[in-house]
C-alpha positions as CSV (number, residue, x, y, z in Angstrom):
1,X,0.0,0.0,0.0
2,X,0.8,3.1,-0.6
3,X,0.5,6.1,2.5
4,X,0.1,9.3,1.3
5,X,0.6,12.1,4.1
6,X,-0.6,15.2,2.6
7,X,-1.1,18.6,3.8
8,X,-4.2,20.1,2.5
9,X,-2.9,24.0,3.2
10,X,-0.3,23.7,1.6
11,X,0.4,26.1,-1.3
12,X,-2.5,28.3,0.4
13,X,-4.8,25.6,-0.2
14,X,-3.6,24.7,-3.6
15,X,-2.2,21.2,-3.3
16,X,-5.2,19.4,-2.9
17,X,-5.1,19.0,-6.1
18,X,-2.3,16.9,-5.8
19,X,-4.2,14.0,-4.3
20,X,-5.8,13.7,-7.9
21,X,-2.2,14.0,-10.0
22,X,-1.2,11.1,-7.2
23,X,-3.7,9.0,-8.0
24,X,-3.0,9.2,-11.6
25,X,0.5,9.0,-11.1
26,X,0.0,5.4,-8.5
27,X,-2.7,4.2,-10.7
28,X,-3.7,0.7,-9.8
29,X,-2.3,0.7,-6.6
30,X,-4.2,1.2,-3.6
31,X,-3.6,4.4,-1.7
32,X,-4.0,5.5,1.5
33,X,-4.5,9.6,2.1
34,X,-3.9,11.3,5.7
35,X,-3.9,14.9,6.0
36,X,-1.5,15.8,8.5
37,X,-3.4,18.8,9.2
38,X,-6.4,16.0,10.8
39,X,-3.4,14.1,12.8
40,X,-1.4,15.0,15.9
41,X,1.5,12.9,15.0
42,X,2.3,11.1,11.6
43,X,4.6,8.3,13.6
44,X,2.0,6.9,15.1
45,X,0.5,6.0,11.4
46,X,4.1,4.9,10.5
47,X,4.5,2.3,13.2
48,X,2.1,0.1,11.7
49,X,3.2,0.2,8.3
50,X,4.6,-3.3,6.6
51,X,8.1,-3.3,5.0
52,X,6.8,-3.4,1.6
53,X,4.5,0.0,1.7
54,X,5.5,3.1,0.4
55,X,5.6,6.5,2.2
56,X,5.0,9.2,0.2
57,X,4.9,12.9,1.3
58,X,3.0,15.8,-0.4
59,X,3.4,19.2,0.8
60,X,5.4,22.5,1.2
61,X,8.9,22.3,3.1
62,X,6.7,22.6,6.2
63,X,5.2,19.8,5.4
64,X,7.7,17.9,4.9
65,X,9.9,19.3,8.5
66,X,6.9,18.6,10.1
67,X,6.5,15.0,8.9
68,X,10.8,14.1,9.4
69,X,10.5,15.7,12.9
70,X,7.8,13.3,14.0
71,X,9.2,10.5,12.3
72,X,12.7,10.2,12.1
73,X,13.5,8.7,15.5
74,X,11.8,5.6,14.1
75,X,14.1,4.9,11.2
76,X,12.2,3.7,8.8
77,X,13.0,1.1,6.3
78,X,10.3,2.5,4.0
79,X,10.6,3.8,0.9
80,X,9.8,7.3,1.2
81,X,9.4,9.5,-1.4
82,X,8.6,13.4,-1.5
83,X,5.6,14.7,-3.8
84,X,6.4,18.4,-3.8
85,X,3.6,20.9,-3.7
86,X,4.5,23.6,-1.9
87,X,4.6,27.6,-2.7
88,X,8.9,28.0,-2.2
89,X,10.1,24.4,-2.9
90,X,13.5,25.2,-1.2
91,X,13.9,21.5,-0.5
92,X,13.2,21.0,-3.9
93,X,16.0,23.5,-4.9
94,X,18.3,22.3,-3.1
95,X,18.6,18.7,-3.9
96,X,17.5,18.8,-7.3
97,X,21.1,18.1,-8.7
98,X,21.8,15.7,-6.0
99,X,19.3,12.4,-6.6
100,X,17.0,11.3,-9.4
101,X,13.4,13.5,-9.5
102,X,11.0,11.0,-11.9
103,X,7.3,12.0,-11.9
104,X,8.1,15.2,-9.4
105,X,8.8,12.1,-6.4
106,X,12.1,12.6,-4.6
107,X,13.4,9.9,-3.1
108,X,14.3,10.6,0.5
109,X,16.4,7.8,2.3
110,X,20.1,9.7,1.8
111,X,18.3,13.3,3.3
112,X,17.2,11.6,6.2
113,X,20.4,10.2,7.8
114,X,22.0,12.1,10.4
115,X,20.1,15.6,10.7
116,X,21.3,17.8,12.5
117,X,18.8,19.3,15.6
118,X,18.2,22.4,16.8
119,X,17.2,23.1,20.2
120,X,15.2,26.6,20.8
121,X,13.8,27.2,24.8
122,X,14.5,23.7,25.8
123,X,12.5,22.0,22.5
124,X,14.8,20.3,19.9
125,X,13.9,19.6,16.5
126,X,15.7,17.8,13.4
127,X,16.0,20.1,10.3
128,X,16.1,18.9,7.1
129,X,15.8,21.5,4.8
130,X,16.6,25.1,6.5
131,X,15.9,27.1,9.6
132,X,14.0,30.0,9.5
133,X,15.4,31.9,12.8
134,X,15.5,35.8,13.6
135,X,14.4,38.1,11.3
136,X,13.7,34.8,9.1
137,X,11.6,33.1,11.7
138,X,9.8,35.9,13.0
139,X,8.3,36.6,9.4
140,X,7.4,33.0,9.6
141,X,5.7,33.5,12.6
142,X,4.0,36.5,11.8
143,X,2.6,34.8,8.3
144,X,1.3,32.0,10.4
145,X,-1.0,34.5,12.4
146,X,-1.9,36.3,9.5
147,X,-3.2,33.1,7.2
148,X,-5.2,32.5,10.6
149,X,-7.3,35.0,10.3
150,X,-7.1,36.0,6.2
151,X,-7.0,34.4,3.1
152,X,-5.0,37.0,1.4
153,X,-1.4,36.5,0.2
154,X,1.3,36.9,2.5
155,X,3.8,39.3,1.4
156,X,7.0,38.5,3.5
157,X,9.1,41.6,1.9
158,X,6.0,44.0,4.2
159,X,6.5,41.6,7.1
160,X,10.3,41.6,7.5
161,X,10.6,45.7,6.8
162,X,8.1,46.2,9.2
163,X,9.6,43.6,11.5
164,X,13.5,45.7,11.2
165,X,11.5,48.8,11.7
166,X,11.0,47.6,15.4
167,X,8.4,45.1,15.5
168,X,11.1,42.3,15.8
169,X,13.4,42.0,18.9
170,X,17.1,40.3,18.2
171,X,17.5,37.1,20.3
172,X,20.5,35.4,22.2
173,X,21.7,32.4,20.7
174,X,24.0,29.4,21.4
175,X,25.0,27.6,19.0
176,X,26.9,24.3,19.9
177,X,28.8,22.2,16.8
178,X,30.6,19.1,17.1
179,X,30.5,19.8,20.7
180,X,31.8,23.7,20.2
181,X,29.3,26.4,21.0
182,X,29.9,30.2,20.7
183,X,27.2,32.4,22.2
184,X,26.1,35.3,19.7
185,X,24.5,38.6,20.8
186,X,21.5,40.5,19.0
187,X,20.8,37.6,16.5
């Protein structure tokens, strides 16, 4: 079988319509959709999973951060593949020239060894992609509360100039590699 974890907000809503290009794309083989918007935790779907089934997927990069974060500590065996459908892609971008992309699937087994983890206030999380922190994450942040409450398009360039204008306050960091950390000021 084939699991299909898809994000139904992703794109603003758009990717939906991947569900349909999926189907066509698996066609004769039974799938299996979950929107990960509808489920706390996509490892508890995972755990039951059979060797043989396939894991794909379809989202943005926060869908896909999302889905790595809750399952990575599991170590699949799984083929995993994924379908994106995003509105930035930058996963997309940046492995594009690194693996084999057939039928817009990327095939994920080499990205998810060994991630790195970020701990912010005591919660760590694996990255897989990027991660979005001062100015960066507060626009992030601020988007989030905005699609909340409209369904207009975000515009990011308004959020950060309005964030340096003051609305954003520089952070503390420590950050800590191969056992090395370096404490930086106004990040």
């Amino acid at each position: 079988m084939i699991y299909v974890f898809f994000n139904s907000l992703s794109n603003n809503g758009k990717a939906v319509s991947a569900k349909g290009e999926l189907e066509k794309l698996f066609e004769g083989k039974e799938l299996k959709f979950i929107d990960v918007c509808t489920i706390k935790d996509a490892a508890e779907s995972c755990q039951s999973l059979n060797a043989d089934d396939i894991i794909v997927v379809s989202g943005g990069d926060g869908t896909l951060s999302r889905f790595v974060n809750d399952v990575y500590k599991l170590k699949l065996t799984n083929e995993i593949y994924f379908y994106t459908c995003g509105s930035g892609n930058d996963f997309l971008n940046d492995v594009r020239d690194r693996c084999e992309i057939k039928d817009n699937l990327i095939p994920m087994k080499q990205f998810m060894e060994s991630l790195p983890v970020v701990t912010v206030n005591g919660e760590s999380h694996y990255f897989i992609n990027g991660i979005g922190y001062g100015i960066d994450g507060y626009c992030c942040e601020v988007a989030d509360k905005i699609r909340e409450t409209s369904d207009k398009p975000i515009n990011y360039a308004g959020i950060a100039i309005k964030g340096m204008l003051g609305k954003f306050s520089p952070r503390r960091a420590t950050v800590t590699i191969d056992g090395s950390s370096v404490t930086y000021k106004k990040v």
